[in-house]
N, CA, C and O atoms as a Tinker XYZ file with bonds, in Angstrom:
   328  protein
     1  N     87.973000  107.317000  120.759000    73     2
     2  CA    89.314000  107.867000  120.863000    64     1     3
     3  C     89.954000  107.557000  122.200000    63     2     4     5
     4  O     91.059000  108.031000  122.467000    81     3
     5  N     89.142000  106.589000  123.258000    73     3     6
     6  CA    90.032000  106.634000  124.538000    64     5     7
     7  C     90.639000  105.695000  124.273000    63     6     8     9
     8  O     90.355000  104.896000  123.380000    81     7
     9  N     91.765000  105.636000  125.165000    73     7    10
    10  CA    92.310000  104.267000  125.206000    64     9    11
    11  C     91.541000  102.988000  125.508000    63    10    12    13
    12  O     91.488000  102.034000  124.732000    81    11
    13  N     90.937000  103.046000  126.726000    73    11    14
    14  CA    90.149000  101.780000  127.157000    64    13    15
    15  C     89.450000  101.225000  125.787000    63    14    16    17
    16  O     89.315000  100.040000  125.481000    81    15
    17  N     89.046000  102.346000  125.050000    73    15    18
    18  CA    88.125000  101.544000  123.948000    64    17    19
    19  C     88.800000  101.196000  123.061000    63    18    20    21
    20  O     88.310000  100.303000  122.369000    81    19
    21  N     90.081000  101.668000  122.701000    73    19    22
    22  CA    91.453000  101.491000  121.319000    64    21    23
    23  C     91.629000   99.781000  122.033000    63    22    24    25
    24  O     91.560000   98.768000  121.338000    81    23
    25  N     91.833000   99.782000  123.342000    73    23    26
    26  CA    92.855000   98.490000  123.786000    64    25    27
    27  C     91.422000   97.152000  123.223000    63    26    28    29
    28  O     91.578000   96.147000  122.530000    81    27
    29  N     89.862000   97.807000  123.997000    73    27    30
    30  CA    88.834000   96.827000  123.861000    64    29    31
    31  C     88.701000   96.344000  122.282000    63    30    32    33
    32  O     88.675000   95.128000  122.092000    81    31
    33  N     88.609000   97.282000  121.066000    73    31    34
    34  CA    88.564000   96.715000  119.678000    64    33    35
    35  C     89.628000   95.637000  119.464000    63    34    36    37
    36  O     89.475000   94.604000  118.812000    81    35
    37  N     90.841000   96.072000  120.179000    73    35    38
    38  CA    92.054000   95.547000  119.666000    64    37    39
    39  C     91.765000   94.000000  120.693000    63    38    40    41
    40  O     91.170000   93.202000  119.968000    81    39
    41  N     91.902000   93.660000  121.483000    73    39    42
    42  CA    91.907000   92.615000  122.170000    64    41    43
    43  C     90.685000   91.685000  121.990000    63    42    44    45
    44  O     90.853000   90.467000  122.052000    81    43
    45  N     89.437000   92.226000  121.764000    73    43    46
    46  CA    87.893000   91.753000  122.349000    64    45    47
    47  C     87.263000   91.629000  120.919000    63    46    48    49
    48  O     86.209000   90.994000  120.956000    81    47
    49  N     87.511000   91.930000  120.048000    73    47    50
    50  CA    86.553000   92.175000  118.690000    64    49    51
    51  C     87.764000   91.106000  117.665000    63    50    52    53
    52  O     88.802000   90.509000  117.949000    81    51
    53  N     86.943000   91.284000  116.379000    73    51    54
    54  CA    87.531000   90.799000  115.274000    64    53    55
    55  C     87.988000   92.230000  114.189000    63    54    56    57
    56  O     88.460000   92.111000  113.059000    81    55
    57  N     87.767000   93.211000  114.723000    73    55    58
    58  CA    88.543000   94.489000  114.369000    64    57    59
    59  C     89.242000   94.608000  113.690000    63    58    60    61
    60  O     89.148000   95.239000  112.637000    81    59
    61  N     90.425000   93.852000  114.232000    73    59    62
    62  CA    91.400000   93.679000  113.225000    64    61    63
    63  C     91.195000   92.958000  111.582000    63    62    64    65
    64  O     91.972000   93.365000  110.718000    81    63
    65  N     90.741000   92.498000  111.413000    73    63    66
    66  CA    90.185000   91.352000  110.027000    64    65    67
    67  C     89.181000   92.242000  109.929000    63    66    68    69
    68  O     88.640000   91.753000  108.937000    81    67
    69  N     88.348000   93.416000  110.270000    73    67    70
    70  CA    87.256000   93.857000  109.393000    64    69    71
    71  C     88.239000   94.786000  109.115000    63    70    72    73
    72  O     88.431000   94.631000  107.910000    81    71
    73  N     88.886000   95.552000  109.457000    73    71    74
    74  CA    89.618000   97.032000  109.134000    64    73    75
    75  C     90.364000   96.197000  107.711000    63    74    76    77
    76  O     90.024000   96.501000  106.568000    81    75
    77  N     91.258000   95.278000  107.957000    73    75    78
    78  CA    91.825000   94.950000  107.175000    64    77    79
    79  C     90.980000   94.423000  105.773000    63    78    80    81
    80  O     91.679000   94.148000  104.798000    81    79
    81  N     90.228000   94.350000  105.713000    73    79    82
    82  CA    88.766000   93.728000  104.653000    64    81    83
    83  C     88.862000   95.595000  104.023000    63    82    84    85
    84  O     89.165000   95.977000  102.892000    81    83
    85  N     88.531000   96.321000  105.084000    73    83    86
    86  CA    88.161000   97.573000  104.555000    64    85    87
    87  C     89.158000   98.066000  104.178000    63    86    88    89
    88  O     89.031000   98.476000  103.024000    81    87
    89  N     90.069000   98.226000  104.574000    73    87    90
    90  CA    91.241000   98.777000  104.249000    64    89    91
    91  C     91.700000   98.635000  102.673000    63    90    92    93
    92  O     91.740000   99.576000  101.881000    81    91
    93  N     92.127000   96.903000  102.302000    73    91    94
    94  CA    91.756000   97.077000  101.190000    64    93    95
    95  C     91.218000   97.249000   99.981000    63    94    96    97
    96  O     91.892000   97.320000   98.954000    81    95
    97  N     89.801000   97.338000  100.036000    73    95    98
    98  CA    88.591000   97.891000   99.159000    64    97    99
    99  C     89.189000   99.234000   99.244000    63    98   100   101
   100  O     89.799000   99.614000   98.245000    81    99
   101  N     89.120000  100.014000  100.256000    73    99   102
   102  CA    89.187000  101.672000  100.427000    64   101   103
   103  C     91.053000  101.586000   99.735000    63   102   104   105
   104  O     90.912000  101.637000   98.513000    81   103
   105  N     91.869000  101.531000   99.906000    73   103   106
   106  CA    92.626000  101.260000   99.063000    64   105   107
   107  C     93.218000  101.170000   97.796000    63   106   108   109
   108  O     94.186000  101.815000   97.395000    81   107
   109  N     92.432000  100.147000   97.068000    73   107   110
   110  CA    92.289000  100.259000   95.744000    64   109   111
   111  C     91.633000  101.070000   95.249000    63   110   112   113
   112  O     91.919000  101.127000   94.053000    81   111
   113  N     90.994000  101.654000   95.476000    73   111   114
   114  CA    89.853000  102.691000   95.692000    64   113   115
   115  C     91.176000  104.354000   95.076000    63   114   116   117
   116  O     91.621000  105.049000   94.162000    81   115
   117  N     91.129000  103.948000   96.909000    73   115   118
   118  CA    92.631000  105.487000   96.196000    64   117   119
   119  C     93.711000  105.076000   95.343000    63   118   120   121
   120  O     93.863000  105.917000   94.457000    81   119
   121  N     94.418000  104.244000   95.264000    73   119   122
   122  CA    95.304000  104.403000   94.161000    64   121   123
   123  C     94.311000  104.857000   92.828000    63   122   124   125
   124  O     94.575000  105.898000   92.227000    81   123
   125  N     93.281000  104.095000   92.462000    73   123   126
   126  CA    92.822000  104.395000   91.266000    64   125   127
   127  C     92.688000  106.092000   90.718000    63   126   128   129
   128  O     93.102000  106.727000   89.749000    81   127
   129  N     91.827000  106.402000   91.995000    73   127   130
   130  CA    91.612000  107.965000   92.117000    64   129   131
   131  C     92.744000  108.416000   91.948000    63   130   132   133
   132  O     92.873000  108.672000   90.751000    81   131
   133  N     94.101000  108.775000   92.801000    73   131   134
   134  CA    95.199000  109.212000   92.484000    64   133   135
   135  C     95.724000  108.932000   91.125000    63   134   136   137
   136  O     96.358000  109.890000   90.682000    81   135
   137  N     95.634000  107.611000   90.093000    73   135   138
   138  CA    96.186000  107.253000   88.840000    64   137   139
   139  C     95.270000  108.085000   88.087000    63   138   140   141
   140  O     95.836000  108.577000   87.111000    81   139
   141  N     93.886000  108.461000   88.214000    73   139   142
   142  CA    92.861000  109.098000   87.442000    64   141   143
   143  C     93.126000  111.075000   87.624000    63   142   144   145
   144  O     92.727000  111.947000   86.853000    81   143
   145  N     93.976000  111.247000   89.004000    73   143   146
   146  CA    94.109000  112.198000   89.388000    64   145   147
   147  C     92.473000  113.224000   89.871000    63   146   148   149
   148  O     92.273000  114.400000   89.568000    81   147
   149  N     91.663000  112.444000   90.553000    73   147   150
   150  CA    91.070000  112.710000   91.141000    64   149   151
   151  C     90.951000  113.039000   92.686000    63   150   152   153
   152  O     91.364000  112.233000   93.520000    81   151
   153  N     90.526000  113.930000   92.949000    73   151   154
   154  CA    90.692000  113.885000   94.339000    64   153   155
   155  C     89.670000  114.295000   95.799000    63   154   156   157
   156  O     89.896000  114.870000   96.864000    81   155
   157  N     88.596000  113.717000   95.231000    73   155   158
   158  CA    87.786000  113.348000   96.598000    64   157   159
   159  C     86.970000  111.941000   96.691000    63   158   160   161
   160  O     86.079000  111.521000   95.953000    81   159
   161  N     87.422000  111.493000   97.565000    73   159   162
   162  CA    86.968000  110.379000   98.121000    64   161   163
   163  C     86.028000  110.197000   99.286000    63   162   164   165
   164  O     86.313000  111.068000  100.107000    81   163
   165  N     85.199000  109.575000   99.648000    73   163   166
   166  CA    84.204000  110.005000  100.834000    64   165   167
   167  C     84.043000  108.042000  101.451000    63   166   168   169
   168  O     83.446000  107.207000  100.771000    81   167
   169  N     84.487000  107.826000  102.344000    73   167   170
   170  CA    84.456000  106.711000  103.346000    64   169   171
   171  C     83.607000  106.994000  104.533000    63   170   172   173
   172  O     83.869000  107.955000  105.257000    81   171
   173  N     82.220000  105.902000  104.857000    73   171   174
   174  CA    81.538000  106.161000  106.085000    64   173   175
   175  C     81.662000  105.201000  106.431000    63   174   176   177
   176  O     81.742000  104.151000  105.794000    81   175
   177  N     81.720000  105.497000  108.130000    73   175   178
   178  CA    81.551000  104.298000  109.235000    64   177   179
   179  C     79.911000  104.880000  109.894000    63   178   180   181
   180  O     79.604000  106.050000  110.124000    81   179
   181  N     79.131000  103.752000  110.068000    73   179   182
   182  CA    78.345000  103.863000  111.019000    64   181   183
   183  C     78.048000  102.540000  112.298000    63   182   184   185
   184  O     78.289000  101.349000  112.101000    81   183
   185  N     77.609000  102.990000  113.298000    73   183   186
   186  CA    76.930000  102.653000  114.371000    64   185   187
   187  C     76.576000  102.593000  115.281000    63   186   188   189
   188  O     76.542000  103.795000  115.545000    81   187
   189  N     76.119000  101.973000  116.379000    73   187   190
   190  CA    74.635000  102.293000  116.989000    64   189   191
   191  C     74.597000  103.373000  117.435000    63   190   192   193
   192  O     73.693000  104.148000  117.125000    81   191
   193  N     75.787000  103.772000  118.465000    73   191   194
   194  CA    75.430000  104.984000  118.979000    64   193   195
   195  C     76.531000  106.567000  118.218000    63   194   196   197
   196  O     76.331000  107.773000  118.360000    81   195
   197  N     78.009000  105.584000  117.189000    73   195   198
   198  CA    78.633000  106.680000  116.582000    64   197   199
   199  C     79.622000  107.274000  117.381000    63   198   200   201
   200  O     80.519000  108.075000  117.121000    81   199
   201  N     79.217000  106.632000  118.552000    73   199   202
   202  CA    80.787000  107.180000  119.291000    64   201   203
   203  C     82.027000  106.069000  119.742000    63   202   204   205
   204  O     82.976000  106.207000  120.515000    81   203
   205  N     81.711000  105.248000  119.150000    73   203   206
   206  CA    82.799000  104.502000  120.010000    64   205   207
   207  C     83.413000  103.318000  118.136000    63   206   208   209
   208  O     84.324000  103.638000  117.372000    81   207
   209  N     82.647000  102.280000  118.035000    73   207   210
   210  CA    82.815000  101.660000  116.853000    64   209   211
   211  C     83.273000  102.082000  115.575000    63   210   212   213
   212  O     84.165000  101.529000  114.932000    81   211
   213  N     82.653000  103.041000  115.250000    73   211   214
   214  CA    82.716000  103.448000  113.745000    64   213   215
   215  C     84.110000  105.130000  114.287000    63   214   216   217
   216  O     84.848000  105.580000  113.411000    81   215
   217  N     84.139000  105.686000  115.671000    73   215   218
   218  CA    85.229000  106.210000  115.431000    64   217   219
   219  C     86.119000  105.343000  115.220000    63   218   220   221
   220  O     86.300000  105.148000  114.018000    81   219
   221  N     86.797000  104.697000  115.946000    73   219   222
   222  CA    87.516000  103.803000  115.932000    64   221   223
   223  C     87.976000  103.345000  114.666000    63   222   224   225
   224  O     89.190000  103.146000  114.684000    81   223
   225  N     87.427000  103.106000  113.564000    73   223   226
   226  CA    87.352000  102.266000  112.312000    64   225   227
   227  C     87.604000  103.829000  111.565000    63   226   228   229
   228  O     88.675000  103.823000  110.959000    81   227
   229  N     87.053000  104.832000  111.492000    73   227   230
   230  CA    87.474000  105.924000  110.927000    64   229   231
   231  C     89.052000  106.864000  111.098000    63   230   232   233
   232  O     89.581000  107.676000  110.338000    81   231
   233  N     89.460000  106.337000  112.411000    73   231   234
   234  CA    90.623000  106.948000  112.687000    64   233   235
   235  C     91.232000  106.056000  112.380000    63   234   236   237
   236  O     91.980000  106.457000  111.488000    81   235
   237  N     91.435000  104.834000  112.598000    73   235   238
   238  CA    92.751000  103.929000  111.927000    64   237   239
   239  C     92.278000  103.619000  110.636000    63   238   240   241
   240  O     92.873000  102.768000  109.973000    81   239
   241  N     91.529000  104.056000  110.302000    73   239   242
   242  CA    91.343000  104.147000  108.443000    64   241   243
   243  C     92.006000  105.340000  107.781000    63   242   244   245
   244  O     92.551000  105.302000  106.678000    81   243
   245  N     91.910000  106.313000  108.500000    73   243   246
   246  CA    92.365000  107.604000  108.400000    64   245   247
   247  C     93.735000  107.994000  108.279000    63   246   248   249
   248  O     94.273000  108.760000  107.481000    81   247
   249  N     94.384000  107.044000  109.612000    73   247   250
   250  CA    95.502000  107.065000  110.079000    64   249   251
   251  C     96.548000  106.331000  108.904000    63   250   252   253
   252  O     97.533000  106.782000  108.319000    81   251
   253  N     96.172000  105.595000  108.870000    73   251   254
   254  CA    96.359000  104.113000  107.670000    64   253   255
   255  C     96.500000  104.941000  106.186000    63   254   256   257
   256  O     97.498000  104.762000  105.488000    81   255
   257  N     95.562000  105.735000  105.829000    73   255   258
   258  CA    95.721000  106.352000  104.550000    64   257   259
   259  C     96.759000  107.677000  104.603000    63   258   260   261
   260  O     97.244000  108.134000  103.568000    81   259
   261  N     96.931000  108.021000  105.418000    73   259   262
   262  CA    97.750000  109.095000  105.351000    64   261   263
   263  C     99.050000  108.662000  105.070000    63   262   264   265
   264  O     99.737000  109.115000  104.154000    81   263
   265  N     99.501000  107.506000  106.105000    73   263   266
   266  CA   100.713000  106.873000  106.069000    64   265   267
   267  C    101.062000  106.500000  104.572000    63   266   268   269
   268  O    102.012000  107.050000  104.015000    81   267
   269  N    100.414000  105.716000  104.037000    73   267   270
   270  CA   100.524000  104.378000  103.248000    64   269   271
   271  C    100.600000  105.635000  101.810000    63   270   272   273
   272  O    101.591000  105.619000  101.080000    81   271
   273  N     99.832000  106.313000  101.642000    73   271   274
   274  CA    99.828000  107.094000  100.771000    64   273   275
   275  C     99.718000  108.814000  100.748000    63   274   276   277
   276  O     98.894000  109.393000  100.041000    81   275
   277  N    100.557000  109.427000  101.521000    73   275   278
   278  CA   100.675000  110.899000  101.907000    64   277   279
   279  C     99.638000  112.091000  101.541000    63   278   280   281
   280  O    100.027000  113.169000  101.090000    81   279
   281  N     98.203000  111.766000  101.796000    73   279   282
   282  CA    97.337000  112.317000  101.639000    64   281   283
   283  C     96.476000  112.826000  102.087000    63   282   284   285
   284  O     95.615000  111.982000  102.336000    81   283
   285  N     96.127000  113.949000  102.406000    73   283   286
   286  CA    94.968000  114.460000  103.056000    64   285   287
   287  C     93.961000  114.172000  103.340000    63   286   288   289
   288  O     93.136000  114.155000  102.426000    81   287
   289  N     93.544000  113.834000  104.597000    73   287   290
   290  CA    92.695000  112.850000  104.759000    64   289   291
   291  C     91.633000  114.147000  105.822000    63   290   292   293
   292  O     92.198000  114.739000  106.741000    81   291
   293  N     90.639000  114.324000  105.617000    73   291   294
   294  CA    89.559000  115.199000  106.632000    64   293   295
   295  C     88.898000  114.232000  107.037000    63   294   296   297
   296  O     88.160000  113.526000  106.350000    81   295
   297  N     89.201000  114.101000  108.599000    73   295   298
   298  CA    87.696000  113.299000  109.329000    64   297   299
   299  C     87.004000  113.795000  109.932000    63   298   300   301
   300  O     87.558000  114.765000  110.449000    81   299
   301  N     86.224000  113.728000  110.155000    73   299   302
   302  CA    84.494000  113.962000  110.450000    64   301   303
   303  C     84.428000  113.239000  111.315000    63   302   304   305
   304  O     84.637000  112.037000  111.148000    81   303
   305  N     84.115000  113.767000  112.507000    73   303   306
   306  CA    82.978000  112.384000  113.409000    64   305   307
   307  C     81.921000  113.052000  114.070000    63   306   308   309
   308  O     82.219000  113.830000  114.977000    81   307
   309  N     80.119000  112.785000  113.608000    73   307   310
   310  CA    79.044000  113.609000  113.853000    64   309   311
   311  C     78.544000  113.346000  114.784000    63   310   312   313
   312  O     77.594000  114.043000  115.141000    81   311
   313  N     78.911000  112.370000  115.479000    73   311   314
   314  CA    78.328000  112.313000  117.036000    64   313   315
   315  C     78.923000  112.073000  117.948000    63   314   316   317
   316  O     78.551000  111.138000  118.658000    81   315
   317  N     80.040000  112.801000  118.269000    73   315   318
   318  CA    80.784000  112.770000  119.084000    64   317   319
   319  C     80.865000  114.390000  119.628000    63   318   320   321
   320  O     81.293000  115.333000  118.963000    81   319
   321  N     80.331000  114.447000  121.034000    73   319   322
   322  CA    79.918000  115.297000  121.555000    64   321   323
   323  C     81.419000  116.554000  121.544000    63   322   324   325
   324  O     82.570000  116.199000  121.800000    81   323
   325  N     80.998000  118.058000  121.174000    73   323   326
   326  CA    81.986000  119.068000  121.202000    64   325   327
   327  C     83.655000  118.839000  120.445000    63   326   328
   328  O     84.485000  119.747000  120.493000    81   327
């Protein structure tokens, strides 16, 4: 969630092209659910240490679904201290 690490995915990684890979799998995903009128969905990020990578990928996944489709989105992040 800091900046230094938002700017490092964005500049230093291929981030962008995996979110976007995920994005649309998780995606099609919800429209279907919403056309079926279902409504829980469960998306995990993991790695190594859980605080830095997989938040990252969970909040602009998060962020991304709320927008795109006005939905309640609960995130979770289990190792991220307090």
């Amino acid at each position: 969630k800091d900046q230094e690490e938002v700017d490092f995915f964005k500049k230093n990684t291929n981030m962008d092209d995996f979110l976007h890979n995920v994005y649309e799998l998780v995606g099609m995903n919800v429209q279907t659910y919403l056309d079926r009128e279902m409504d829980h969905l469960m998306v995990a990020f993991g790695c190594t240490g859980g605080q830095h990578r997989s938040v990252y990928c969970a909040e602009e996944v998060a962020r991304r679904l709320k927008n795109d489709y006005n939905i309640r989105v609960d995130l979770e992040h289990l190792d991220l201290p307090g």
